[in-house]
N, C-alpha and C positions, 0 to 999 in steps of 0.2 A: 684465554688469558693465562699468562704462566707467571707465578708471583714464586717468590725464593728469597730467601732471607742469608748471607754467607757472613760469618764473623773469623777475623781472625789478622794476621799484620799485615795490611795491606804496602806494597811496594810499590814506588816510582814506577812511570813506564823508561824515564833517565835510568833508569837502574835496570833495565832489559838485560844489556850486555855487562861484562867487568872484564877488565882486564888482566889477564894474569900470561906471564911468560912471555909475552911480546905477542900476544892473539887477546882477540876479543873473542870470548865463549859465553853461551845463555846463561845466566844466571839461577844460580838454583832456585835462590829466594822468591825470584820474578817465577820462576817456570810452576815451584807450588803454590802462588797466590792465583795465579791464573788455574792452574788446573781444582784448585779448593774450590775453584767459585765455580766451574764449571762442576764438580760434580756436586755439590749443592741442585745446581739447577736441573740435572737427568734425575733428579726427586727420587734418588737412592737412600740422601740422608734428611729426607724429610722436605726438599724442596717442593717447586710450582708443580711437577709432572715432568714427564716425557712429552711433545709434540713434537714432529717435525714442519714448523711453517715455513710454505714454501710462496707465500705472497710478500706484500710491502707489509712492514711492522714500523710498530711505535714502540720505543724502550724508554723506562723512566727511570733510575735512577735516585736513589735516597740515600745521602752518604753521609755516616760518622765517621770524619777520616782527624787526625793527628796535626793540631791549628797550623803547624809550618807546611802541611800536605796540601796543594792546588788539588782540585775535583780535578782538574781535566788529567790532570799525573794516573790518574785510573780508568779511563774513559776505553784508550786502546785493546786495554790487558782485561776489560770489563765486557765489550765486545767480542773478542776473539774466546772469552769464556762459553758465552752463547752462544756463539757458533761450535766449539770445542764442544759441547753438553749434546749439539743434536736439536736443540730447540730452532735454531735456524740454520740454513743454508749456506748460506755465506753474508757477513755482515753488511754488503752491497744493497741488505733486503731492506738496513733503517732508513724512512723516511722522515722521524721524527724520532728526535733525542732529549730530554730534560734530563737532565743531571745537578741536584741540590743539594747543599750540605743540610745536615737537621740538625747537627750539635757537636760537638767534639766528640772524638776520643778519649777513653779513658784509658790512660796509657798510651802502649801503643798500639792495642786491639781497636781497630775498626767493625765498622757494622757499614753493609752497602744492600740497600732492598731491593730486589729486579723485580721491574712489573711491564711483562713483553705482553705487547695486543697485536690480531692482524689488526691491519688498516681494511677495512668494506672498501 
């Protein structure tokens, strides 16, 4: 099991892209909340550990997001962390997903708890 706690301003997956100049380019905002959570989770800065799991996984999901914030606005950028980290393969591995709020935001700092299991 890999457990990992990441805090910090969580962004829309609507906010991926922005426009600027008449182009759609990554978004920085988006590109460091996903990469924050990802190295949260290579347990550099205290996260679950390092594993590489290469079977089917169950991911859970514990979110203190910002009352106007949808859970699922983080769900894509929350996957592709874990994959990003090295903890899984490619996100094709979830079989099972729960993703719950626990309580607000204060401000606009979120709190999102990863808790990856293989599936036997």
């Amino acid at each position: 099991m890999v457990k990992a706690t990441w805090t910090g301003i969580a962004v829309s997956d609507n906010r991926r892209l922005m426009h600027t100049r008449g182009r759609m380019i990554p978004n920085p905002a988006y590109i460091a909340f996903k990469e924050g959570m990802a190295w949260d989770l290579t347990g550099i800065k205290g996260g679950g550990g390092f594993c590489s799991m290469l079977g089917r996984v169950s991911v859970r999901l514990s979110c203190s997001l910002p009352v106007r914030m949808d859970v699922s606005a983080i769900v894509k950028a929350a996957l592709d962390a874990i994959q990003l980290s090295g903890v899984i393969l490619d996100d094709n591995q979830v079989d099972f997903l729960e993703v719950r709020r626990v309580g607000k935001a204060e401000g606009k700092t979120s709190t999102i708890v990863f808790e990856i299991d293989e599936i036997a």
